[in-house]
KEZAVEX-916581 format. One line per 8 residues: number of its first residue (from 1); for each residue x, y, z of C-alpha. Coordinates in steps of 0.25 Angstrom, whole numbers, plus 5000, padded with zeros to 4 digits. Last residue first. Layout:
KEZAVEX-916581
NUM = X Y Z  ...
end
This chain:
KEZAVEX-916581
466 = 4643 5273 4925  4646 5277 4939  4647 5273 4952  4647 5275 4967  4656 5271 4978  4650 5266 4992  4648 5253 4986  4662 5247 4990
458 = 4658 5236 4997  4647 5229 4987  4657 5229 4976  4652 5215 4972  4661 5205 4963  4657 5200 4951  4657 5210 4941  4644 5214 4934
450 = 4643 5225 4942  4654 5233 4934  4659 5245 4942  4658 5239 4958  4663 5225 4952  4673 5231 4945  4678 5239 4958  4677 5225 4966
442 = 4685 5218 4955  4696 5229 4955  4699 5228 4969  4710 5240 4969  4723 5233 4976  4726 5234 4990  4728 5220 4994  4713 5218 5000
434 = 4707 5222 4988  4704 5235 4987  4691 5245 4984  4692 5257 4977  4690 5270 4987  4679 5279 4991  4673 5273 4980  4671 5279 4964
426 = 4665 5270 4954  4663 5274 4939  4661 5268 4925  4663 5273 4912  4679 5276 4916  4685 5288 4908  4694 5282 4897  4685 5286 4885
418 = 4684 5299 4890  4699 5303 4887  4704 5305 4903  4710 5314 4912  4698 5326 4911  4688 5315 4909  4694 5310 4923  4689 5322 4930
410 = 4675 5321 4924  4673 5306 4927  4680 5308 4942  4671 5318 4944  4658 5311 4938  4662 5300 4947  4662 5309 4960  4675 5312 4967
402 = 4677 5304 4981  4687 5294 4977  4690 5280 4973  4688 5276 4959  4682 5265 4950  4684 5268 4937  4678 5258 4924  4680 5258 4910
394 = 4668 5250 4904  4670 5238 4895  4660 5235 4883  4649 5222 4886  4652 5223 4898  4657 5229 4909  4671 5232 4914  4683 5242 4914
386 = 4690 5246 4925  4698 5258 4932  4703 5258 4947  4703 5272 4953  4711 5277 4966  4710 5290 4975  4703 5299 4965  4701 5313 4971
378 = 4709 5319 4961  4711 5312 4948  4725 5304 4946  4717 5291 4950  4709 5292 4940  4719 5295 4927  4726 5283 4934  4713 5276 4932
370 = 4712 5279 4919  4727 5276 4915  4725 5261 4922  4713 5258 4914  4721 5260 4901  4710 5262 4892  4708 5257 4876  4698 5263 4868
362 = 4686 5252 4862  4676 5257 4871  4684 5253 4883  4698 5244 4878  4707 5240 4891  4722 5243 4896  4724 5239 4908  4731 5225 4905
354 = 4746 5232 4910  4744 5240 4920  4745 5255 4923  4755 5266 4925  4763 5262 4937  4774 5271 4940  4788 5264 4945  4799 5275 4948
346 = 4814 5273 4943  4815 5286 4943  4817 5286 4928  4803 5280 4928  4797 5267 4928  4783 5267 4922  4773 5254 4924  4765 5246 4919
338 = 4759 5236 4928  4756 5221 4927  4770 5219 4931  4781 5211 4924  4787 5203 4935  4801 5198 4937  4807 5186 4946  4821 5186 4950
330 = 4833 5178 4948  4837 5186 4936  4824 5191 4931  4814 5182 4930  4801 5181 4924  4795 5167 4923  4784 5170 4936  4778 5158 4940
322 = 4784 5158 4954  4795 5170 4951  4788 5180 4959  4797 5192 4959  4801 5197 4975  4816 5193 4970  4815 5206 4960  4811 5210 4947
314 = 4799 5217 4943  4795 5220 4928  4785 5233 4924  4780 5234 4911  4779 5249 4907  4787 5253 4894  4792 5237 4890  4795 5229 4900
306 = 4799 5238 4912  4809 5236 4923  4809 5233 4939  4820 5227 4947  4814 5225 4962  4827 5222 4972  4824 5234 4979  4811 5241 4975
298 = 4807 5246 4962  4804 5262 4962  4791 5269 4965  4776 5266 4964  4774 5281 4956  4762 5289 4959  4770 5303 4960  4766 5303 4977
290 = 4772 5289 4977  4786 5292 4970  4788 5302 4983  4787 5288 4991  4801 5287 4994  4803 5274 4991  4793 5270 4982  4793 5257 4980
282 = 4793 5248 4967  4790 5231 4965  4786 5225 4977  4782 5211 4978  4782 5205 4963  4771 5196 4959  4763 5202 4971  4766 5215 4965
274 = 4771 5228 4968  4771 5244 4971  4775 5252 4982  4772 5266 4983  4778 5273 4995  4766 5283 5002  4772 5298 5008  4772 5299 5020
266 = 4768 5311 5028  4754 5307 5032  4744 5316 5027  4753 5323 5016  4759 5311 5011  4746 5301 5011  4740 5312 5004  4749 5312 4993
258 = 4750 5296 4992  4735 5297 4989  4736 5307 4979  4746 5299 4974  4737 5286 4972  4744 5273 4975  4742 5264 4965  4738 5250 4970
250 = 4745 5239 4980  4756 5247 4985  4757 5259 4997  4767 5261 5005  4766 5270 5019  4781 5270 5026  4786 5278 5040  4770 5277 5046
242 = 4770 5279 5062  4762 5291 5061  4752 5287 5053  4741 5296 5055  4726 5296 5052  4717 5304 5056  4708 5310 5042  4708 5298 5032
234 = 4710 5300 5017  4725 5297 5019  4723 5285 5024  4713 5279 5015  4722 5283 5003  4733 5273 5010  4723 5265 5012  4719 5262 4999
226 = 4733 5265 4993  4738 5253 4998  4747 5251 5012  4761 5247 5015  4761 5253 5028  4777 5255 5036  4778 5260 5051  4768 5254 5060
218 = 4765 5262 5072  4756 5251 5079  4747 5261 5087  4744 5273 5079  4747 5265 5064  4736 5256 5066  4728 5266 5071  4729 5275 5057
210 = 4727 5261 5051  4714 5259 5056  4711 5275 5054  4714 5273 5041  4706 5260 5039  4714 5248 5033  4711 5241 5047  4720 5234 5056
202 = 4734 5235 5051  4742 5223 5053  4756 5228 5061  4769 5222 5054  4782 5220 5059  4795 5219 5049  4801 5207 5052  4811 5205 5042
194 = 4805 5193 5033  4792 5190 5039  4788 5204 5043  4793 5210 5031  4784 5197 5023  4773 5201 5028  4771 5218 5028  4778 5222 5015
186 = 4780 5210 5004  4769 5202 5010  4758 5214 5009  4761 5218 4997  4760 5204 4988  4748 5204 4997  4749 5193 5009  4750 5203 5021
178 = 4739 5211 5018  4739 5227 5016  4735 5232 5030  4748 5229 5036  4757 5241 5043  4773 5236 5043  4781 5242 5056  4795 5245 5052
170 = 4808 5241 5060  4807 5227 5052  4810 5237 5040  4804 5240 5028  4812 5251 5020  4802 5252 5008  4814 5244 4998  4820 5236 5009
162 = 4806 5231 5015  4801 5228 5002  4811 5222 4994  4814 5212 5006  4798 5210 5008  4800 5206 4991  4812 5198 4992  4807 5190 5003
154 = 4794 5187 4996  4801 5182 4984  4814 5174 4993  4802 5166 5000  4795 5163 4986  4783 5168 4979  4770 5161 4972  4761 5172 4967
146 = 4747 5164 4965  4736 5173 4957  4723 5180 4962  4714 5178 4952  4710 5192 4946  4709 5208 4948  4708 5209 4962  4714 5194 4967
138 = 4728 5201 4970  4739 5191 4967  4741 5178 4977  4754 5178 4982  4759 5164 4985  4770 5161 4995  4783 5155 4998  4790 5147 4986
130 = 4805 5145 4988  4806 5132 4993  4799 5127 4981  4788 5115 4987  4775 5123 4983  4765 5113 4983  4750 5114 4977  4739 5107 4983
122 = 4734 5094 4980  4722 5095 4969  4710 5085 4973  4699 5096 4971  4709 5108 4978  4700 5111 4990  4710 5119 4999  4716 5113 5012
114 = 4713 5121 5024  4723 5127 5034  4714 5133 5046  4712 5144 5054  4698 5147 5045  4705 5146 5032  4719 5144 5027  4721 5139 5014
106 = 4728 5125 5011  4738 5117 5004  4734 5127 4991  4731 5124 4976  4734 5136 4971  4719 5138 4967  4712 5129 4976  4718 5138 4987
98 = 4715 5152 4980  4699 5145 4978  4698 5143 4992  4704 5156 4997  4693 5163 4988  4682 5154 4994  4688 5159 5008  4684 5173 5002
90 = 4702 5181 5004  4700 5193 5014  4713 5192 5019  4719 5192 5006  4727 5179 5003  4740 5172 5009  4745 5162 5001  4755 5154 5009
82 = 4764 5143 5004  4767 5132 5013  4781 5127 5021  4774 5126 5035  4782 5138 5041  4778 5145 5027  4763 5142 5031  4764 5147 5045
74 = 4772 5160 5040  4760 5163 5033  4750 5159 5041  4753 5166 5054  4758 5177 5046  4745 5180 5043  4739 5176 5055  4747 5187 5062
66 = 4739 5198 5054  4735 5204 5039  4722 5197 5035  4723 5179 5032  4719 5173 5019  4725 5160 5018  4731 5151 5008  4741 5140 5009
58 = 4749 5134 4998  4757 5120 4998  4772 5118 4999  4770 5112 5013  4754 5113 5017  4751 5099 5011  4748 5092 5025  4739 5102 5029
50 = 4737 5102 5045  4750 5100 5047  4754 5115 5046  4742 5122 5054  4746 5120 5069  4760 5119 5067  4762 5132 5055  4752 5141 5065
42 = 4762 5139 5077  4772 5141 5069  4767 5155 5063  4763 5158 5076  4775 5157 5083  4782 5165 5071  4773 5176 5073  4776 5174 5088
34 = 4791 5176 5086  4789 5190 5076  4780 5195 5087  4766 5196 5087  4758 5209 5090  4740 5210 5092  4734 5221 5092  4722 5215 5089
26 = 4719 5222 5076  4733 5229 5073  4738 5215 5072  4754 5216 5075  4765 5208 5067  4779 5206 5070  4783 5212 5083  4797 5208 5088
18 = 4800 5197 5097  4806 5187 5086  4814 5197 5080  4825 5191 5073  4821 5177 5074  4808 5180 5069  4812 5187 5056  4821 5174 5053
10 = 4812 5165 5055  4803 5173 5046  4815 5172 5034  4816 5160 5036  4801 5158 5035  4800 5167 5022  4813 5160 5015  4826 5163 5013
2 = 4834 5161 5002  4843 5149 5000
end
């Protein structure tokens, strides 16, 4: 019988019960890997009893990087329940309608375990042995979507990840990125959980926070986003010098970017790309495929292949299989929504996705080539491109960097036929993200086409154009 999560935990704890597990930068605050587990059964007696249907059922909470975290999480898998963990900064409605949607034993709000309002529907029970947890997909483009996974998936995946980065218990994991992203469990969570590996929450995704950070903890391994990681290397004052590995997933990584990290640090940035379906799929190793924009090569135990030129297929034990009627051999396999190229080098480029592909004015544009051609203009640090408006669509660009619109629409002429240069312009210092790193695609629409519905009231320091 495989392993699961706790045993696994019990395991960890017994190994090194008086080592340091998790630090808060913002208290200064240190627990050992004993006093997490004392908290985690302390939490799992006070709260376990107070909802009868909590065993096999769902429970939600939206918690920030820290000890509480893992308080719930190894509480509730004490208790037999199935966490979903959400963003941090999850609206309590939002939490509300997630619970009613998968039909959950309880969310946790205020300190509390509080059952959802279902109108008279009894809450959904997972009595497999094998399920675990439930990913929730980036709500930035669409309804977040349920991800059930087993114990032996999320092993694999921590496993894949720690043997293909070299991620050991003698590194010293930096968390900005959250704990319950696809990203954040595969490299900071569940290394801790399964092998130990300490983690210091970072205080602040400020430059300076971070230098700090780094100054008095001496953490050894970041996995970051290319919003910080651009942020850092635009900052005068800031060392790293306890820093062995920097990787960067979540959106494309520009090269420019990865340049400048190498000559102002002396590391150079390791790509890793994935997917909450999937765990992590490529790494670049040495992170020389990095500075040629390339997401690297699959990572032990991932089998990768193409359907038909560009269709990417993922194979390993991280797979989801919950819902998921690809197989192959005992594993689960996914078709990605990218399209990708896969070289001779055995090195994975990402060319666009699939579904990007829209008619302006009667001509058909591939969005992901025009912001490409964007982000390959100097100065540009990232670029997002769009259509909207009615009654006729409206190619969009929203883009980070300091050149004037009338630069960036003259420069791109030079790239681009003119019927795929954006009508419509907004340039920021930088393109606003979602907590989990990825473009916020609904605030930039919002900010180009008022019409939409949500306000980009926070990021009005840019300008625009039509």
């Amino acid at each position: 019988m495989n392993p699961t999560l706790p045993d696994a935990w019990r395991d960890t704890v017994r190994r090194h019960p008086s080592r340091i597990a998790l630090i808060e930068t913002a208290t200064g605050s240190q627990f050992t890997f004993q006093q997490m587990e004392n908290r985690a059964d302390a939490w799992a007696r006070e709260h376990g009893p107070s909802i009868a249907s909590l065993r096999g059922g769902c429970v939600l909470f939206s918690e920030p990087n820290g000890i509480r975290w893992f308080d719930l999480v190894l509480g509730l898998l004490k208790l037999g329940a199935i966490p979903v963990p959400l963003d941090s900064a999850e609206p309590v409605e939002s939490q509300k309608r997630l619970a009613n949607a998968l039909r959950a034993a309880a969310r946790w709000e205020g300190g509390r375990l509080v059952p959802p309002e279902m109108n008279n529907r009894p809450p959904r029970r997972f009595l497999r042995a094998e399920d675990c947890l439930i990913k929730l997909t980036s709500g930035s483009t669409g309804a977040p979507r349920p991800l059930l996974f087993s114990h032996t998936q999320l092993i694999a995946d921590a496993t894949q990840v720690m043997s293909t980065m070299g991620i050991t218990r003698k590194d010293l994991n930096y968390a900005l990125i959250p704990f319950g992203h696809s990203y954040g469990l595969g490299n900071l969570s569940l290394p801790l959980i399964i092998a130990g590996v300490p983690v210091v929450c970072g205080t602040s995704p400020l430059p300076h926070a971070i230098a700090a950070d780094f100054a008095m903890w001496k953490p050894t391994v970041f996995p970051s986003v290319p919003a910080i990681l651009r942020a850092l290397v635009s900052t005068d004052g800031i060392t790293l010098r306890s820093l062995r590995l920097a990787i960067s997933a979540g959106a494309p990584l520009p090269v420019e970017t990865a340049l400048a990290f190498r000559g102002r640090f002396g590391q150079c940035i390791h790509s890793f790309y994935g997917s909450s379906e999937t765990g992590g799929i490529s790494y670049d190793r040495d992170g020389l495929a990095t500075l040629e924009g390339s997401v690297g090569s699959a990572m032990e135990g991932v089998t990768l292949s193409l359907i038909g030129r560009d269709l990417l297929k993922v194979s390993s034990p991280a797979v989801i299989t919950a819902g998921n009627r690809r197989r192959q051999g005992n594993h689960g396999a996914w078709v990605m929504a990218d399209r990708v190229q896969i070289g001779a080098d055995r090195l994975v480029r990402i060319i666009g996705r699939r579904g990007t592909m829209v008619k302006v004015s009667g001509r058909r544009v591939e969005l992901t080539e025009v912001a490409a051609a964007l982000r390959r203009l100097p100065g540009v640090e990232e670029a997002w491109v769009g259509v909207g408006g009615e009654p006729e669509p409206v190619l969009a660009a929203a883009v980070a960097s300091k050149r004037s619109i009338p630069e960036l629409r003259q420069a791109l002429s030079s790239e681009l036929p003119g019927w795929k240069v954006p009508k419509k312009w907004l340039v920021l210092p930088a393109l606003p993200q979602t907590e989990r790193g990825k473009t916020d695609t609904r605030a930039l629409t919002a900010a180009i086409f008022p019409k939409a519905k949500r306000s980009m009231a926070s990021y009005q320091q840019g300008h625009t154009s039509s």
